[in-house]
GUDO-981354 format. One line per 5 residues: number of its first residue (from 0); their letters; for each residue x, y, z of N, C-alpha, C. Coordinates in pm, whole numbers, plus 50000, padded with zeros to 5 digits. Layout:
<sites>
NUM> A> X,Y,Z,X,Y,Z,X,Y,Z  ...;
</sites>
This chain:
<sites>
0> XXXXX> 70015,28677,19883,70089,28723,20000,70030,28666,20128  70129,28590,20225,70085,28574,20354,70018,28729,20441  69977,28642,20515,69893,28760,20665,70004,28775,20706  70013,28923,20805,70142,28934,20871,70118,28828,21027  70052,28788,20998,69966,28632,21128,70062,28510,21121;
5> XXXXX> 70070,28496,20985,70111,28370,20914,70257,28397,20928  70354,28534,20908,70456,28532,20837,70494,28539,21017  70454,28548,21100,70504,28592,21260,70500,28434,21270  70366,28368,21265,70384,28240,21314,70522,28133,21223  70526,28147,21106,70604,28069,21051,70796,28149,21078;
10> XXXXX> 70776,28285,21153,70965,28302,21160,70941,28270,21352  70809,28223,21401,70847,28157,21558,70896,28039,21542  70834,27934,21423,70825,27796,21448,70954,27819,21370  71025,27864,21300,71183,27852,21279,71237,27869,21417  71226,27998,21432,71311,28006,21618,71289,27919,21636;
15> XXXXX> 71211,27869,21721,71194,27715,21760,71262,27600,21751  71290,27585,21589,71368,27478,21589,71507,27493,21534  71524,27609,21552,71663,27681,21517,71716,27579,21639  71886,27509,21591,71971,27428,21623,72096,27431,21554  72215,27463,21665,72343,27430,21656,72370,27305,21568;
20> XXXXX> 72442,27323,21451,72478,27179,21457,72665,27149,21384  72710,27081,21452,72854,27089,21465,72903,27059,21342  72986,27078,21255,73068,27052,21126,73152,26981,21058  73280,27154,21118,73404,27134,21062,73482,27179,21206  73604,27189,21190,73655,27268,21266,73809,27238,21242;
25> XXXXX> 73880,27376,21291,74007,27370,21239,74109,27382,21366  74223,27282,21372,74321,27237,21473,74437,27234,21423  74541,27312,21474,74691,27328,21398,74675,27349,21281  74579,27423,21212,74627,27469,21087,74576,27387,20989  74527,27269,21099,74442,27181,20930,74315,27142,20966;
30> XXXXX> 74197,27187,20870,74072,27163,20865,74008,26994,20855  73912,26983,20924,73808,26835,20958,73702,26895,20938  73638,26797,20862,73490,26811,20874,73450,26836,20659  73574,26930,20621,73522,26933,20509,73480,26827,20417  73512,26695,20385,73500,26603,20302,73405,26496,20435;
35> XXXXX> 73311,26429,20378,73208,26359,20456,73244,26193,20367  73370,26123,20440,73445,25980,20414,73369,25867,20485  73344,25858,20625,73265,25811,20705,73190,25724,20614  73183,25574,20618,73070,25493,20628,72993,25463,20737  72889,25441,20713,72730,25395,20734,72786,25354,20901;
40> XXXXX> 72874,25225,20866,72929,25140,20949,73011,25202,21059  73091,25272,21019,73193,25378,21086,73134,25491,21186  73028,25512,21139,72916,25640,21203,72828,25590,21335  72829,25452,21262,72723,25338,21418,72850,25309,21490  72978,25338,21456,73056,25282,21618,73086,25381,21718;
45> XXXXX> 73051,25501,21613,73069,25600,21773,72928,25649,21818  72981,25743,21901,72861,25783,21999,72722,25838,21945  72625,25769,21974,72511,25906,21857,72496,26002,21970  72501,26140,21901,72433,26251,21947,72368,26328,21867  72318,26449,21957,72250,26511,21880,72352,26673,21876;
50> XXXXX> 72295,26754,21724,72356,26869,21700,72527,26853,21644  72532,26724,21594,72649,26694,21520,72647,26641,21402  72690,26669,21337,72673,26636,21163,72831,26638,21110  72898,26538,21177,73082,26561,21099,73119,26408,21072  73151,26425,20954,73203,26249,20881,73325,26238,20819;
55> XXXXX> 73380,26333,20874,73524,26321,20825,73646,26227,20906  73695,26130,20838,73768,26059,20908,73934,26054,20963  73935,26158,20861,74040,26233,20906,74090,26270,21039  73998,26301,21100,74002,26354,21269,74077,26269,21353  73976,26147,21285,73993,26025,21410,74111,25945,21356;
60> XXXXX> 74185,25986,21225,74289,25911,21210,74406,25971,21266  74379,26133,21307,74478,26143,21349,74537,26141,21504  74361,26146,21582,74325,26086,21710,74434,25946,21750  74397,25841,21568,74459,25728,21677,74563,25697,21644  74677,25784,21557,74798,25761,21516,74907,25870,21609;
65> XXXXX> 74941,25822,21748,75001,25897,21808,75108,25990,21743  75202,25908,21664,75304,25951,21597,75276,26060,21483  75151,26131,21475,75089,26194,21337,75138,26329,21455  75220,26422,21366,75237,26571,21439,75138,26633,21458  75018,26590,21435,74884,26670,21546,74811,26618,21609;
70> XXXXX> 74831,26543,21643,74804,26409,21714,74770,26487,21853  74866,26552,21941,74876,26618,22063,74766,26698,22043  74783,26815,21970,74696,26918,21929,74541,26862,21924  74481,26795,21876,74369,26766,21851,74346,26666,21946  74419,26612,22011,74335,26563,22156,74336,26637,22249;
75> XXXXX> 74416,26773,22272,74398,26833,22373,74271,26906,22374  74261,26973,22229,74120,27035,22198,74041,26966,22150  74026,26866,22228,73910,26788,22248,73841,26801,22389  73962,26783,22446,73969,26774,22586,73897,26962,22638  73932,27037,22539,73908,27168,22557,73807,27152,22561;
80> XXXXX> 73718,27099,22437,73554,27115,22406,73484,27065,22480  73555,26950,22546,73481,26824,22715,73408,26934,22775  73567,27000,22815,73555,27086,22966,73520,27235,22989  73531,27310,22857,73515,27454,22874,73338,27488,22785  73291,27470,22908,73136,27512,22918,73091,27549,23055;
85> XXXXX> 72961,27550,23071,72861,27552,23182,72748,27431,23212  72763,27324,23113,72693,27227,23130,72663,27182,23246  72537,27199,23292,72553,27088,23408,72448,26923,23362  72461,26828,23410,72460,26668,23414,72329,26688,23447  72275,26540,23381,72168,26485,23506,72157,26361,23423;
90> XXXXX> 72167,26310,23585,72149,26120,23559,71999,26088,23537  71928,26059,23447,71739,25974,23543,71755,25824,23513  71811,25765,23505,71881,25633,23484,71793,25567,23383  71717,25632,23296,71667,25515,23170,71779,25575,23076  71759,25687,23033,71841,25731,22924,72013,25779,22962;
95> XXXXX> 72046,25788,23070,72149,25767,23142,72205,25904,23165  72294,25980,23102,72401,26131,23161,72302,26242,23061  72261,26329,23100,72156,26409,22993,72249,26544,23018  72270,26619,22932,72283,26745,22932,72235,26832,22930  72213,26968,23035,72206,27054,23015,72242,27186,22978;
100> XXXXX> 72249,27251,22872,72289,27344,22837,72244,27457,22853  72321,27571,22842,72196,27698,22834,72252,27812,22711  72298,27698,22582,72247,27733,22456,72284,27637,22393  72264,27611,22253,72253,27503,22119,72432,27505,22112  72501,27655,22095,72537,27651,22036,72705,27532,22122;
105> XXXXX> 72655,27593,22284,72739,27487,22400,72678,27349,22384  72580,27329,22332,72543,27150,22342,72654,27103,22247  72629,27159,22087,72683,27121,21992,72855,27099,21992  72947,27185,22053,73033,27149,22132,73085,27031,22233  72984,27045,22330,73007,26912,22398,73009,26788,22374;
110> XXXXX> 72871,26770,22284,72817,26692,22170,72936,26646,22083  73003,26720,21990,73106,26723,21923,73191,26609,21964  73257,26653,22109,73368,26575,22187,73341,26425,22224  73190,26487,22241,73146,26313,22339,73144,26225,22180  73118,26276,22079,73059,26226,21968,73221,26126,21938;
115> XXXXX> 73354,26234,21895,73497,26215,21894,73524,26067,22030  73438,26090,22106,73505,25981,22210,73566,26083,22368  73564,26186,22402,73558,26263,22515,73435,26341,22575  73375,26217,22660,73254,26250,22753,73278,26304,22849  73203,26421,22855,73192,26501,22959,73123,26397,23039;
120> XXXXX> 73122,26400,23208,73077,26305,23319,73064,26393,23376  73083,26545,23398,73009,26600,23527,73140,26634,23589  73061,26649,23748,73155,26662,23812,73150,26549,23931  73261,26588,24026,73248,26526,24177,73259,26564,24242  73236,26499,24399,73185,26589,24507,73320,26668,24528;
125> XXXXX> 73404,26691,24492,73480,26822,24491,73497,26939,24398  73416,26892,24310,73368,26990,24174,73485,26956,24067  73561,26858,24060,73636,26846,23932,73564,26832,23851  73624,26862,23726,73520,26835,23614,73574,26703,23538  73502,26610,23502,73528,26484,23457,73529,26456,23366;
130> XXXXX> 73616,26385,23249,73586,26345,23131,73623,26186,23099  73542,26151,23053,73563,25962,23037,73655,25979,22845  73817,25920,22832,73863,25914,22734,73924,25780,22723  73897,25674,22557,73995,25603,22587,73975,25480,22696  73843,25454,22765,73789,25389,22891,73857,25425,23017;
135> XXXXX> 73923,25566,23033,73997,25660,23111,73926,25748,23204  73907,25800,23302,73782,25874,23335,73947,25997,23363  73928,26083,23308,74049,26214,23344,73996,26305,23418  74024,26362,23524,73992,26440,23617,74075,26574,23622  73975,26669,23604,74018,26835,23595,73972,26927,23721;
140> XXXXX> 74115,27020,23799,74015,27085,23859,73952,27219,23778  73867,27282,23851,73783,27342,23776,73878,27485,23905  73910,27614,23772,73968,27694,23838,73917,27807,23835  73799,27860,23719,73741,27983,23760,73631,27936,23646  73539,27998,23687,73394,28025,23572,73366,28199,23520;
145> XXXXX> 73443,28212,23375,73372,28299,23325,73212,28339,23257  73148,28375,23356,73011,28409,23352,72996,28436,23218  72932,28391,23104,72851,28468,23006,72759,28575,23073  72760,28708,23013,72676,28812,23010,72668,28886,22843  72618,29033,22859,72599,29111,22759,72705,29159,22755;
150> XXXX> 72836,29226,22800,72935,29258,22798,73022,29191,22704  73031,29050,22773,73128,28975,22722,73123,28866,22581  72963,28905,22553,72922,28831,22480,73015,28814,22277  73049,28960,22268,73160,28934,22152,73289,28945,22172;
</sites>
C-alpha cells in the first residue's frame, strides 16, 4: 500500500495534467469523429494543435462539398466554436496568435475549429470578433458576454 503522501502526490500530478481533448461531435443529426480515416499525410495538411485528437474525414468532406445537405450546418458550427468563448489572443511574434483560455475544456473547442480550418484572430479595435476561413478573414460583432459563474455553471 502507498503512503497517503504518495497517493495525494500522484492524484495532484494527474490534476495537473488533466486535459481537454476534442473527439467527436455531432451536427444535424450525424456524428464525426467516430471512425479515425485520416492519413498520416492528410493530418500534416491541416493545422497542428493542441487538445485535439479527431481523424475523421468525414467532416471535412462535407465542409468541402457545398451541395452535401449539411454542408450549411457544419460550417456554421464551426463558425460557432471560432466565436463563442472568452479567449483572449496574444501575438509574441516567434510562435505567432497564442491563446488564452480560462479552461481546457474552451481551448479544446477553439482548437477544434482552428484545427477544421476556422481561426479565431481576436479581435479589432472595435471589438469584433475575427475569424480567418477559407483565406477569408469574417468579421463578427460581438453582442453580449455571458459571464461564466457558479450559478450558471450547469
Amino acid at each position: 500500500p502507498r503512503s497517503t503522501q504518495s497517493r495525494s502526490s500522484a492524484a495532484s500530478d494527474v490534476y495537473k495534467r488533466q486535459i481537454m481533448e476534442f473527439k467527436k461531435i455531432c451536427i444535424g443529426g450525424e456524428s464525426y469523429g467516430e471512425v479515425k480515416n485520416m492519413t498520416k499525410e492528410e493530418l500534416q495538411q491541416l493545422t497542428s494543435v493542441t487538445n485535439v485528437d479527431f481523424q475523421d474525414k468525414q467532416l471535412l468532406d462535407v465542409l468541402n462539398n457545398k451541395s452535401d445537405q449539411n454542408h450549411q450546418r457544419v460550417k456554421d458550427c464551426l463558425f460557432h466554436l471560432a466565436l463563442c468563448h472568452s479567449i483572449i489572443t496574444e501575438n509574441d511574434g516567434k510562435e505567432g496568435l497564442k491563446y488564452n483560455a480560462s479552461s481546457p475544456d474552451e481551448l479544446a473547442l477553439v482548437n477544434f475549429a482552428k484545427f477544421i480550418g476556422f481561426e479565431y484572430a481576436g479581435t479589432d479595435v472595435n471589438n469584433n470578433m475575427l475569424v480567418s476561413y477559407n483565406g477569408e478573414q469574417h468579421k463578427f460583432e460581438l453582442l453580449h458576454v455571458l459571464e461564466f459563474n457558479s450559478t450558471r455553471k450547469r
